[in-house]
N, C-alpha and C positions, 0 to 999 in steps of 0.2 A: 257516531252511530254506525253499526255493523251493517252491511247489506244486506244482510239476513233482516236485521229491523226495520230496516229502509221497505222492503218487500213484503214485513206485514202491515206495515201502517199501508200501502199501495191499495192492497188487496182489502182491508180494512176499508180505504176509504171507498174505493168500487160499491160495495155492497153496502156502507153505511150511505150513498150517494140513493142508490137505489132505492133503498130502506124506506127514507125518506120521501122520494117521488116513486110511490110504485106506480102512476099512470104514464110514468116515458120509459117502463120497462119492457123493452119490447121481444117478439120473438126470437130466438138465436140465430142467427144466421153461420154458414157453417166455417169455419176456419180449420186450417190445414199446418201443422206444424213441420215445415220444412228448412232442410239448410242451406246456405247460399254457397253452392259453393268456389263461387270468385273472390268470396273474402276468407275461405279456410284456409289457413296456413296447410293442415293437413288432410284430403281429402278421402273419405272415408272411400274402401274398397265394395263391389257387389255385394258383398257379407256385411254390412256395415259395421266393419274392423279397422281401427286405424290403430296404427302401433308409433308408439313415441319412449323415449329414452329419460330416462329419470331428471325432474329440475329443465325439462326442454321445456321452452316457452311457446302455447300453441296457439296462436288465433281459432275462437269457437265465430260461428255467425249464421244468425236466424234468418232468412228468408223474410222479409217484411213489408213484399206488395206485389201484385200482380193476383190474376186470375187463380194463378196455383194456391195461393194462401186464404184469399180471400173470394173462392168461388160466387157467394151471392152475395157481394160487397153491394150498396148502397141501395139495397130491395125495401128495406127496413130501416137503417142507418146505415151511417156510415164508417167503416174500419180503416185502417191505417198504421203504420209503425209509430206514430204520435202516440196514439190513444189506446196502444196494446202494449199487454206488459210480457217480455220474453223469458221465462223463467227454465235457470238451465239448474241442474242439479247433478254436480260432477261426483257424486257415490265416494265421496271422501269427506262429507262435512263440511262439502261449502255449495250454496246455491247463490246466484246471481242473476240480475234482473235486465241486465243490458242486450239488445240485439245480438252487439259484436264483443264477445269478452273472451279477456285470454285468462290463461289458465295453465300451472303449473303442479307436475304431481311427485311428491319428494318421495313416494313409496312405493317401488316398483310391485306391480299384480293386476289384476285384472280389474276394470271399473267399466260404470254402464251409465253412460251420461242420457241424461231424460232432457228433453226438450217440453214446453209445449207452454203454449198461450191464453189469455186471461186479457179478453176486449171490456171496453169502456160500458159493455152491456152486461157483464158478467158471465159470460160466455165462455166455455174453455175449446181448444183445442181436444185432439187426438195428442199422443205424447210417440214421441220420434225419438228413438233409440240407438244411440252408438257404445258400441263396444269397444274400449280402450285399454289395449294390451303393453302397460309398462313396463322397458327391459329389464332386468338387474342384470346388474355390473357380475360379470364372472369371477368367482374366489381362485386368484392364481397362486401354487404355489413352486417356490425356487427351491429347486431339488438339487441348488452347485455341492459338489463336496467340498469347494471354496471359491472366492472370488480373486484367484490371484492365479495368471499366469506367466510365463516369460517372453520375454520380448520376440524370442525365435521361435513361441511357441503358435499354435493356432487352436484358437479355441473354437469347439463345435458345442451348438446348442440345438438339443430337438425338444420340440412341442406338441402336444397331447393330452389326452386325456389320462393315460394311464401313468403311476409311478416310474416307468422306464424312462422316461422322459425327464429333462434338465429341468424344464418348465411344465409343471402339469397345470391342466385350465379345467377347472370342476363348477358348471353351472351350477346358478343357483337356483335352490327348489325353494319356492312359494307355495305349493302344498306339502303336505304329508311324503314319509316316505314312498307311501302305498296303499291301497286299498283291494279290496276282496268285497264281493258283491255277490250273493247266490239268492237262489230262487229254489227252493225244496215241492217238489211236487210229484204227482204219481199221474201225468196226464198219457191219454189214451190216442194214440194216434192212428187212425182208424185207415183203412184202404181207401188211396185218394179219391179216386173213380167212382168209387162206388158211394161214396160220403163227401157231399158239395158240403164247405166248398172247397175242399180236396188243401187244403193247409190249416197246421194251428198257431197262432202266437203267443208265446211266453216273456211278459213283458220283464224287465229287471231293473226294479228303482236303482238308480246312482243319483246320490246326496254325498257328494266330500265335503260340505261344507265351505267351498269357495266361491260361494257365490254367481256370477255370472262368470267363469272360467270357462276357458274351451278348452277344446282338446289340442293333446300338441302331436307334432308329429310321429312321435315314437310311445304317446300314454298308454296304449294296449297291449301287457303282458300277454294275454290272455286269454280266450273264451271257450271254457270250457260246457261238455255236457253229460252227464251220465244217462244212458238208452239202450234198450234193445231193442233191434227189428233184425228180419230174414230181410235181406236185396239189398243191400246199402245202395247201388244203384240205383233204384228207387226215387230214394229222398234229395231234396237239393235243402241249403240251411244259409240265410241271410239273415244279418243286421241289422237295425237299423237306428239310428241316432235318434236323438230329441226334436231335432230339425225336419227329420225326415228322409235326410241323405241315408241310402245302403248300401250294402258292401256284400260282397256272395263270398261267403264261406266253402260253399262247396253247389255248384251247379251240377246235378244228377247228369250223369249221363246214362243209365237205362240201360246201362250192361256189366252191370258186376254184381255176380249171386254172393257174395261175401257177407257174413251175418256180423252186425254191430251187435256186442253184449251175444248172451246167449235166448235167445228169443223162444218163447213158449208157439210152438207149432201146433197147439192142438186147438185151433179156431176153430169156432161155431159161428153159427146163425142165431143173432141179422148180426153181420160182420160192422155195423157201422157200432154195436153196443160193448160197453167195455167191460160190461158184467158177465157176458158168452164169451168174453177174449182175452181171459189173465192172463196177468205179465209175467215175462220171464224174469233173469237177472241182466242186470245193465251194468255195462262198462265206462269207464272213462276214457274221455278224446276229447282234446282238444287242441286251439288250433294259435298258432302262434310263428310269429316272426322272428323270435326274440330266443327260441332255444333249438338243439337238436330236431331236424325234421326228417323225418322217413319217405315225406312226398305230399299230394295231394289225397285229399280222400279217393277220388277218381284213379290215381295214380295205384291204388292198397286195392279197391273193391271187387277184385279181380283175382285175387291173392288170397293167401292165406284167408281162414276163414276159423273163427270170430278174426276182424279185423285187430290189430294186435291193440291192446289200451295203452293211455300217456300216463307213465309215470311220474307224479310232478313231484316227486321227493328228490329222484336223482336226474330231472327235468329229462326225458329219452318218449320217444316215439312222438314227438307231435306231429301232428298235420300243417301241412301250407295249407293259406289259403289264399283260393282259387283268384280276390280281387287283393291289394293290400290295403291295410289299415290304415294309412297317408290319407286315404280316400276320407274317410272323415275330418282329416286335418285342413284337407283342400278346400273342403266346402262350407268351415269354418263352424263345427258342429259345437253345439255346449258338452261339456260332462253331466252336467247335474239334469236329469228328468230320466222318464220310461226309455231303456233302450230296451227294441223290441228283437228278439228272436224268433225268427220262423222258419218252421218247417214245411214242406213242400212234399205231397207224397201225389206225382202226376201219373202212375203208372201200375196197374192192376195188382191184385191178389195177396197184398203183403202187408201186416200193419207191424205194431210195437207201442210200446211205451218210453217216456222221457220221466226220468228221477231225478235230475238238477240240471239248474242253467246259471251261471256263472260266469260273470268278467272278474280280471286283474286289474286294476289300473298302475301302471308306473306312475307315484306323485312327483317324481323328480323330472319325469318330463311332460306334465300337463307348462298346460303355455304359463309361463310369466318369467322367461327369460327364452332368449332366440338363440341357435345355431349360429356361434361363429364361423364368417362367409373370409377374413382376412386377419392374416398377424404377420404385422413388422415390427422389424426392430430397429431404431436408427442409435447412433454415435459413431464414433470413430472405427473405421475397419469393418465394420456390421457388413455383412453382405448374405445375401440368400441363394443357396445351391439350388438348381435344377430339381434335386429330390425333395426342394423345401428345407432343408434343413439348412440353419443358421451359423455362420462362421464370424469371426473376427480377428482378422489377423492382420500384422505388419503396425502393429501401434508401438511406438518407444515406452520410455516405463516412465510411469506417471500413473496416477488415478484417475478414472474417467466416470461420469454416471450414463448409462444408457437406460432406452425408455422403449418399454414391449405394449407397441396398442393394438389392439384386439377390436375386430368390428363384427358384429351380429349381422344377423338377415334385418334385423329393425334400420339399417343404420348407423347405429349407437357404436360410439369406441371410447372404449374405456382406457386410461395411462396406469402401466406400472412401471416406474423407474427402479433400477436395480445399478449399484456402484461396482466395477472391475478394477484391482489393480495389476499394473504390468510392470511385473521386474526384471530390472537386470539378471542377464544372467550371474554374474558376479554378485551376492548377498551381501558380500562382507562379514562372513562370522568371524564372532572373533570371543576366547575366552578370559573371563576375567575370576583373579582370585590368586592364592598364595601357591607359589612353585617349590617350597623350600617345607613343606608342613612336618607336626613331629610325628614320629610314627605312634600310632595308637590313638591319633587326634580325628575329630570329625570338623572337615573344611566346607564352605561355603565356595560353590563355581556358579557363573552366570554368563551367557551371551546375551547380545543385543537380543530386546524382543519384536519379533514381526507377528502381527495379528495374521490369524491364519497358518500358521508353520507349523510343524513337524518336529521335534528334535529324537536323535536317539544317540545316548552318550554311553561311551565306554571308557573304561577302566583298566592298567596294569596294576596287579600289586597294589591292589585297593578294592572298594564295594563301595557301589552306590546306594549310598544310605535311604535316599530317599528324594524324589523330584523326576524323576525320568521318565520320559516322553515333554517334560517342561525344557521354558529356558534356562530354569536354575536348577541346581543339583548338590545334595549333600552327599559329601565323599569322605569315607573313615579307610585312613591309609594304616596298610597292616602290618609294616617294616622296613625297616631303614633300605633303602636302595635306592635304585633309578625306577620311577613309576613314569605312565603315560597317562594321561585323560583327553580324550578326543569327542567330539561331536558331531554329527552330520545334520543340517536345515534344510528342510524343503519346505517351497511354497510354491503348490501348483504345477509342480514337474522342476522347476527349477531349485539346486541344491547345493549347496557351498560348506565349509567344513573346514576345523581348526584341530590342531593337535598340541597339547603342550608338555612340554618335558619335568616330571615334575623329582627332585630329589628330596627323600625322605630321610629326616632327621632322627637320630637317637636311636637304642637298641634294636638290635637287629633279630627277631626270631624265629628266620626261616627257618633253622632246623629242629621250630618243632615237627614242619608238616614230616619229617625223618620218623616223630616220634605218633603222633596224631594230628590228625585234622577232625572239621565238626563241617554239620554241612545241614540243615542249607545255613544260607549267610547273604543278607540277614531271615531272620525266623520271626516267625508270630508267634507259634503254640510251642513246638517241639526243637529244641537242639539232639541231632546224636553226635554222639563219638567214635572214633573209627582207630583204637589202637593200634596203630604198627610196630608198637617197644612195649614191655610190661609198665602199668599205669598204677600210680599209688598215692592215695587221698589225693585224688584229684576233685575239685569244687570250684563253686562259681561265684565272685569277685565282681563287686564294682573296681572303675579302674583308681579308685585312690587304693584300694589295697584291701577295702573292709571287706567282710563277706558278706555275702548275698543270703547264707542261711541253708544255700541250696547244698549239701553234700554228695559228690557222685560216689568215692571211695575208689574202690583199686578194679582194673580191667587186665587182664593176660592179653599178649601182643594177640591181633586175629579176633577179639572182640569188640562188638560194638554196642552200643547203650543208646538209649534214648532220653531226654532229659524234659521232663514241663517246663516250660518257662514262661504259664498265661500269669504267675504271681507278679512274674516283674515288670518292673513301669517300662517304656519306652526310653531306650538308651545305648549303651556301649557297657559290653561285660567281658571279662578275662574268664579262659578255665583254665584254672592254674593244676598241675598234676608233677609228683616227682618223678624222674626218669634216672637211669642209668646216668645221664650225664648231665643228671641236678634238674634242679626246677625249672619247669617250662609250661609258658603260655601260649594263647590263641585266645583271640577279640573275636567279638561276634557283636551284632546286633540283632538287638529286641527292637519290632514294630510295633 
């Protein structure tokens, strides 16, 4: 039977008990849903926040005697941790009925565990509320251009948030990317002085949809307003959360004639009515941490006059503001309800109008994942520089696994293991394949392969057909002679390199290039010709002898031609041409 059943047959029998004898149902007597906390594993903060790290196993515990629980205990009957039932409900689809129960949460995000009690009278408590902020594990990603270095080598690793970095650490966002939140209105903001009670408020639903989510430390892009008024000195403009905590955007200081927006000066009488005091045109400002700032409003209202507007398309002009935005983080404010805006107009003769109020939210830093406060790296050679930044050096070669853990302001440290290998400086390349091939042939070459390498292979008196930047390579030797074919390895700074001598077999037809050469070599679309002797029926050959179909004809010495060659397949082809001194060829390769 589930605990969840267990708890309604409980509750069941309580009131089918009742049911039954309604003459011993007595008064309620008052009960108090509170937590003990000498048996909490984790003790909730002033805010009633406690933060725990994914799959942590937490001791919960109800409070279940004393004056505090049970104010008018035995006036009427009598109460007790026997005869009361402690019903916790951790906002994840599990409730449970025990005093003292633990509890694990496998999905990092925000939850709102409810307390509250149900006596042998049928009597409930008040319901006791904690807020339970689950870290997630940071998404790290390894940014090596390989995992190999050499023994004499020293390898440096920086860590970060941005792509510069070896190691980038990108929390994870448990809401949305973001939100936008505005408020459209045409409100009249009248001379403070003269119009009690000299401020208006414009409140701004926030709903993300995250239920009991707080704010994190960095959630607010944003707040902007669009307004005109004469004096910006004048006005002061504050915050304030669901909670109730504020935050001063801009504290008036009563000395700067600088006009927000352009404000309509031709005010009548009674100045408090906003039918005698149409609005001007209103600007945008607002005020932000988070982009380019010009200064404070206080810092402008002195200045330039209209105070200059924030562009938020190429994000330029914003305002500081006067408290910071942390300030709600601090006091462990929700996102979701009325945040309130107010305006403050304490100083004579000036009014205006407000046309929108608007928050940003950053969804990627509302809370459900915490600022990493530590990152180490341990294995072999692992050390940490003074600037923070991570070395490893003086390890022999060998493969080694090291392991980067990361720890939050929650506590929580998450493991990512990552494998380094360290080579010799000496690689050992070495090539393999035939040193003696016939001219006009395509050879198979191959070095050892190291995961993570480099190769770049070169050629005399041949073309690499095809494979390079690999360990293997196809080479079509282009006449008889002494050729070379060489390659150079690297892995991770360290590079080693073979050369072998290779002597080519059978006809020898360097002095076509006397008479032509063709170029490029090999070619995908286009072969041309580049006659240096007069050229006649010359045409293009597979190398048994047949033709190809292709006819180029005759070229005067100093001319060059261009040839298609998307019709032929993938292969090795002659262009044979008569010359002064008889038939002569030149191989080429088709990709």
């Amino acid at each position: 039977m589930s605990k969840f059943s267990t708890f309604l047959i409980s509750i069941l029998g309580l009131i089918s008990l009742n049911a039954q004898n309604p003459e011993f149902r007595y008064p309620c007597q008052m009960i108090n849903a509170k937590i003990d906390s000498s048996q909490m594993s984790v003790i909730p903060g002033s805010n009633s926040i406690v933060y725990l790290c994914q799959s942590e196993l937490v001791v919960f515990a109800a409070d279940g005697s004393g004056v505090d629980v049970f104010p008018q205990n035995d006036i009427n009957y009598h109460q007790d941790s026997l005869n009361v039932l402690f019903i916790w409900n951790f906002d994840d689809g599990t409730i449970d009925t025990n005093r003292v129960q633990t509890h694990t949460y496998a999905v990092s995000g925000i939850y709102e565990v409810q307390l509250y009690l149900v006596d042998s009278n049928n009597c409930s408590s008040d319901t006791c509320r904690i807020i339970v902020c689950v870290s997630a594990s940071p998404m790290v990603e390894m940014n090596f251009d390989n995992l190999y270095i050499c023994s004499s080598d020293t390898f440096f690793i920086s860590i970060g948030s941005d792509s510069t970095n070896n190691i980038v650490i990108n929390p994870h966002d448990t809401v949305s990317d973001g939100f936008v939140f505005s408020v459209d209105t045409a409100l009249f903001i009248p001379d403070g002085p003269s119009c009690p009670p000299g401020y208006i408020d414009i409140p701004i639903p926030v709903n993300t949809g995250s239920g009991a989510a707080l704010i994190g430390p960095t959630s607010i892009e944003g707040v902007c307003i669009e307004i005109e008024h004469s004096w910006a000195g004048d006005l002061s403009f504050s915050l304030t959360c669901p909670d109730g905590h504020s935050v001063w955007l801009d504290y008036g200081d009563h000395g700067g004639d600088s006009f927000l927006g352009i404000p309509n000066e031709s005010d009548n009488s009674p100045v408090c009515l906003s039918s005698a005091n149409p609005p001007g045109t209103g600007f945008l400002y607002c005020w932000s941490e988070n982009y380019p700032s010009t200064g404070t409003l206080n810092d402008l209202d002195d200045g330039a006059s209209p105070v200059p507007f924030t562009d938020t398309v190429i994000n330029y002009n914003y305002l500081y503001p006067d408290q910071f935005f942390i300030g709600f983080y601090n006091a462990g404010c929700h996102i979701n309800g009325n945040w309130i805006l107010r305006i403050t107009d304490d100083y004579g003769q000036d009014n205006g109008y407000i046309f929108k109020a608007q928050m940003k939210l950053n969804g990627g830093n509302l809370i459900g994942f915490s600022h990493i406060t530590d990152t180490t790296i341990t294995g072999p050679g692992a050390m940490q520089l003074p600037s923070g930044q991570w070395i490893i050096s003086g390890v022999a070669a060998g493969t080694y696994f090291y392991r980067l853990y990361l720890t939050d302001a929650y506590g929580c440290t998450s493991i990512y293991p990552f494998p380094l290998t360290v080579s010799n400086n000496n690689i050992g390349t070495t090539i393999n394949g035939n040193d003696s091939p016939d001219a006009l042939s395509i050879e198979n070459y191959n070095c050892d392969y190291h995961a993570g390498a480099q190769y770049l292979w070169n050629v005399t008196h041949g073309i690499i057909a095809s494979g390079q930047g690999t360990d293997s390579v196809q080479v079509l030797w282009q006449y008889g002679s002494i050729g070379y074919l060489s390659v150079v390895e690297s892995i991770g700074g360290c590079s080693d390199s073979d050369t072998i001598e290779i002597l080519i077999q059978g006809i020898n037809d360097f002095t076509n290039q006397n008479c032509f050469s063709v170029f490029p070599n090999p070619t995908e679309n286009m072969i041309y010709i580049n006659a240096m002797k007069d050229l006649s029926d010359a045409e293009i050959l597979h190398t048994s002898g047949q033709s190809t179909g292709i006819k180029v004809g005759n070229l005067l010495a100093g001319e060059k031609l261009g040839i298609s060659v998307l019709a032929l397949s993938p292969g090795v082809y002659f262009i044979r041409a008569m010359t002064e001194y008889g038939p002569m060829k030149i191989s080429f390769v088709k990709q």
